[in-house]
C-alpha positions in Angstrom: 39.4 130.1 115.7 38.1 129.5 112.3 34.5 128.1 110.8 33.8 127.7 107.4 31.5 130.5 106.3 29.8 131.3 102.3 31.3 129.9 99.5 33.5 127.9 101.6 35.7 130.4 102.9 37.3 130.0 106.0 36.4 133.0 108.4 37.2 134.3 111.7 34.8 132.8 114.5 35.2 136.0 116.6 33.3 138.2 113.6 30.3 139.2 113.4 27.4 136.9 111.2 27.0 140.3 109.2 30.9 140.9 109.0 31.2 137.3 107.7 28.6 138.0 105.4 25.9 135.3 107.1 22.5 136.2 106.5 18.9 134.3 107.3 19.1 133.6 104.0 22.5 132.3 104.0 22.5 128.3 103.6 25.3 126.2 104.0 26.7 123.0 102.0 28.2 121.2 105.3 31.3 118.9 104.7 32.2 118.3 108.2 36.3 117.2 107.3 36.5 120.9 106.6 35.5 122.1 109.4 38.3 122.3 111.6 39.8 124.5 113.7 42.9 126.3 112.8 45.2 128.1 116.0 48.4 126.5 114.3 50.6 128.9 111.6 50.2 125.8 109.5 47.4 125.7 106.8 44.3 123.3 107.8 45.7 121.1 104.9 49.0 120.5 106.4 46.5 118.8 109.7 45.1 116.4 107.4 47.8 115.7 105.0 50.1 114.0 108.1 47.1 112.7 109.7 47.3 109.4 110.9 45.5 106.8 108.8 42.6 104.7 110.4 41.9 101.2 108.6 38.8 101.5 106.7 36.2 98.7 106.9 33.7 97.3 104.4 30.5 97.0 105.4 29.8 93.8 108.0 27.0 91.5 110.1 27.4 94.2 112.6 26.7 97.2 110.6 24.0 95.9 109.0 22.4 95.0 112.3 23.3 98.6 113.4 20.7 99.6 110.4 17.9 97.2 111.2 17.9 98.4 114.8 17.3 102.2 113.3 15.1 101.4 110.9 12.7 99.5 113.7 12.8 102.3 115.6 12.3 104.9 112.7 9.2 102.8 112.7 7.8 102.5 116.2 8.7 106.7 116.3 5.7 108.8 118.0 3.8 111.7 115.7 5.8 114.0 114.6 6.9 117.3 116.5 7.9 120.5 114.8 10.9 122.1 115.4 11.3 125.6 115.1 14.9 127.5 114.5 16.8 130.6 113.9 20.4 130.2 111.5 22.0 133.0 113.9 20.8 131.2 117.0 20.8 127.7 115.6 22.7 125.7 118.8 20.3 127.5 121.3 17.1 126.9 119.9 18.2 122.7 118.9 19.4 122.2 122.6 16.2 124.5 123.9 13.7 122.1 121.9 15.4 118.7 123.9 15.5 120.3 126.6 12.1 121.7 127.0 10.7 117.7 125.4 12.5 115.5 127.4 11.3 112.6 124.8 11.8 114.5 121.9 14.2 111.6 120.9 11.4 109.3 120.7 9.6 111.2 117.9 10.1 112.4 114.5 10.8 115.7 113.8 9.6 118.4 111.3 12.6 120.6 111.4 11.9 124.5 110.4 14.9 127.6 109.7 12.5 130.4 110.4 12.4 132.5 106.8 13.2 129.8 105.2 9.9 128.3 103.4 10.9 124.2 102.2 9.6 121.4 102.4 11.0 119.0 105.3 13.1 116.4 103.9 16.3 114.4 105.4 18.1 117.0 103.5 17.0 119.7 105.7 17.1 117.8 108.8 20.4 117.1 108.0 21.8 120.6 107.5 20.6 121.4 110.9 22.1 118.5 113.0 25.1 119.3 110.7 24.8 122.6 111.4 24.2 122.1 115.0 27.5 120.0 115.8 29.3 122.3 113.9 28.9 124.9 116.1 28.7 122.9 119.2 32.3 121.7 118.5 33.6 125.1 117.9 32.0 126.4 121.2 31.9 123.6 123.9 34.9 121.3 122.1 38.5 121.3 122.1 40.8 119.4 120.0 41.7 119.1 116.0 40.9 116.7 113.1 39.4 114.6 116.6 37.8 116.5 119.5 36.8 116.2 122.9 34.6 118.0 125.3 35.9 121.1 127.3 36.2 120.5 130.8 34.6 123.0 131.2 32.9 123.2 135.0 30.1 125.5 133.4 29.3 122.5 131.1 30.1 119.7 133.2 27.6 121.0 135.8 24.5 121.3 133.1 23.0 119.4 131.2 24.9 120.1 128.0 26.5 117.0 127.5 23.7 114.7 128.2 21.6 116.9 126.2 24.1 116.5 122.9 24.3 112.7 123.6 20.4 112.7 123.1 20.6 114.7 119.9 23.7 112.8 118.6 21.5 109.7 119.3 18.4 110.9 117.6 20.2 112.5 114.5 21.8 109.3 113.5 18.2 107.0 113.8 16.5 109.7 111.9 19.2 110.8 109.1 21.6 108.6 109.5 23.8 111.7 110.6 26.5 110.9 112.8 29.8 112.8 114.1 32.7 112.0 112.5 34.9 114.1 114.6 34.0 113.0 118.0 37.1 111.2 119.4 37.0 107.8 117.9 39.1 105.9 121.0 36.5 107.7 123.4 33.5 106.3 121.4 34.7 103.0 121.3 35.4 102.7 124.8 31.8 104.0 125.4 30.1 101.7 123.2 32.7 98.7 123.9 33.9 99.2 127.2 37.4 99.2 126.2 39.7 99.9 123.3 43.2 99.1 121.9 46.3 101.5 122.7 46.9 101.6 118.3 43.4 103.9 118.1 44.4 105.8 121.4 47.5 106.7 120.3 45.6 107.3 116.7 42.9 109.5 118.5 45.4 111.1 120.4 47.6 112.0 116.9 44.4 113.4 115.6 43.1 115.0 118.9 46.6 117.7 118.7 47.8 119.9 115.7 50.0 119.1 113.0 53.0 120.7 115.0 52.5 118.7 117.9 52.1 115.3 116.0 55.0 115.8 114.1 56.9 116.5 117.4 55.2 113.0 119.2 55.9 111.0 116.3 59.2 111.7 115.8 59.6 111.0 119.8 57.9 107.9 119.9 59.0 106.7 116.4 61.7 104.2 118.1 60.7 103.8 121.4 59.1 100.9 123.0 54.7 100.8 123.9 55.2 101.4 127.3 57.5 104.3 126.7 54.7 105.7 124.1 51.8 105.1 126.6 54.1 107.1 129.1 54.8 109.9 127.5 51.0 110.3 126.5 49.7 110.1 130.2 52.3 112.1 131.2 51.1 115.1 128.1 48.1 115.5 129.9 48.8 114.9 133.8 47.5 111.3 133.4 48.6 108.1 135.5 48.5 105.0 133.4 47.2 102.5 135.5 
């Protein structure tokens, strides 16, 4: 499994920080579309070159509401706390600082990389939620250019998940940092209660490697929807309902 480590290099997740060349000192330029996981022979670019494509939307009544609602609540935040954390421990000490405040979420944050004097702007608070969900996806993840949690029973029993949904939450009202590779069918169905079988299947396309897809869409390419929403239950020892 692969992360992207200085200068943009794509490096072994297995190595050590100091075999990769990651220092304290080391800071990162975080472009989250490049961030994905490679276990395929095919190059990363070959994922995102057949990805399927998603409708973009301009801006609407809904999304600006969506702002006003943060920016209220960017108002009405409690003092500010200071966060305190390590680059080669990064994950640990963000989920040990919710953790340990349980309403964290409800104030604003000072955040701090330890050796690293600056002054706190959105910029860094950025690079650590960046950072943070970079690493949480590589570690407690699974999936592609979309991912997933691992069902994991060691992270389903803990407080993991509801701890990420917290900082997730938090990141976006304070920096307006959200995500983008979080399964885009699941969020909607969270948020919505329900969500069309074109961005399942789209999620789904996303969710496997370029292999796979190719494989799936060449299947499915001339078969009927209920065919397509078989075969997809059936991939992952589902029963469509």
């Amino acid at each position: 499994m692969y992360h992207i480590g200085p200068q943009g290099v794509l490096i072994n997740s297995e190595l050590t920080l100091e075999a990769s060349r990651i220092t304290q000192n080391t800071r990162f330029n975080v472009d989250e579309t490049n961030a994905v996981s490679n276990s395929d022979s095919k190059s990363v670019g070959d994922d995102f070159r057949d990805a399927p494509s998603s409708p973009t939307r301009s801006p609407d009544t809904q999304y600006e509401s969506l702002e006003q609602k943060c920016e209220r609540i960017r108002d009405n935040l409690l003092q500010e706390n200071t966060v305190l954390v390590r680059r080669e421990s990064l994950k640990e000490d963000v989920l040990d600082a919710y953790r340990a405040n349980k309403g964290l979420e409800h104030h604003n944050v000072h955040m701090k990389i330890k050796g690293e004097p600056a002054l706190d702007v959105s910029r860094v608070k950025r690079e650590v939620y960046s950072m943070f969900f970079m690493q949480v996806f590589l570690q407690c993840f699974v999936g592609n250019l979309e991912v997933m949690p691992e069902m994991n029973p060691e992270f389903i029993c803990s407080d993991l998940f509801v701890l990420i949904g917290r900082i997730m939450a938090h990141a976006f009202v304070l920096v307006g940092y959200f995500p983008i590779r979080l399964c885009k069918a699941a969020m909607i169905t969270m948020i919505t209660g329900s969500c069309s079988a074109e961005v399942v299947m789209s999620s789904f396309l996303s969710y496997v490697f370029a292999s796979q897809r190719a494989v799936i869409q060449k299947t499915t390419q001339n078969d009927p929807s209920h065919v397509r929403k078989n075969l997809f239950y059936s991939a992952y020892s589902m029963t469509a309902a």
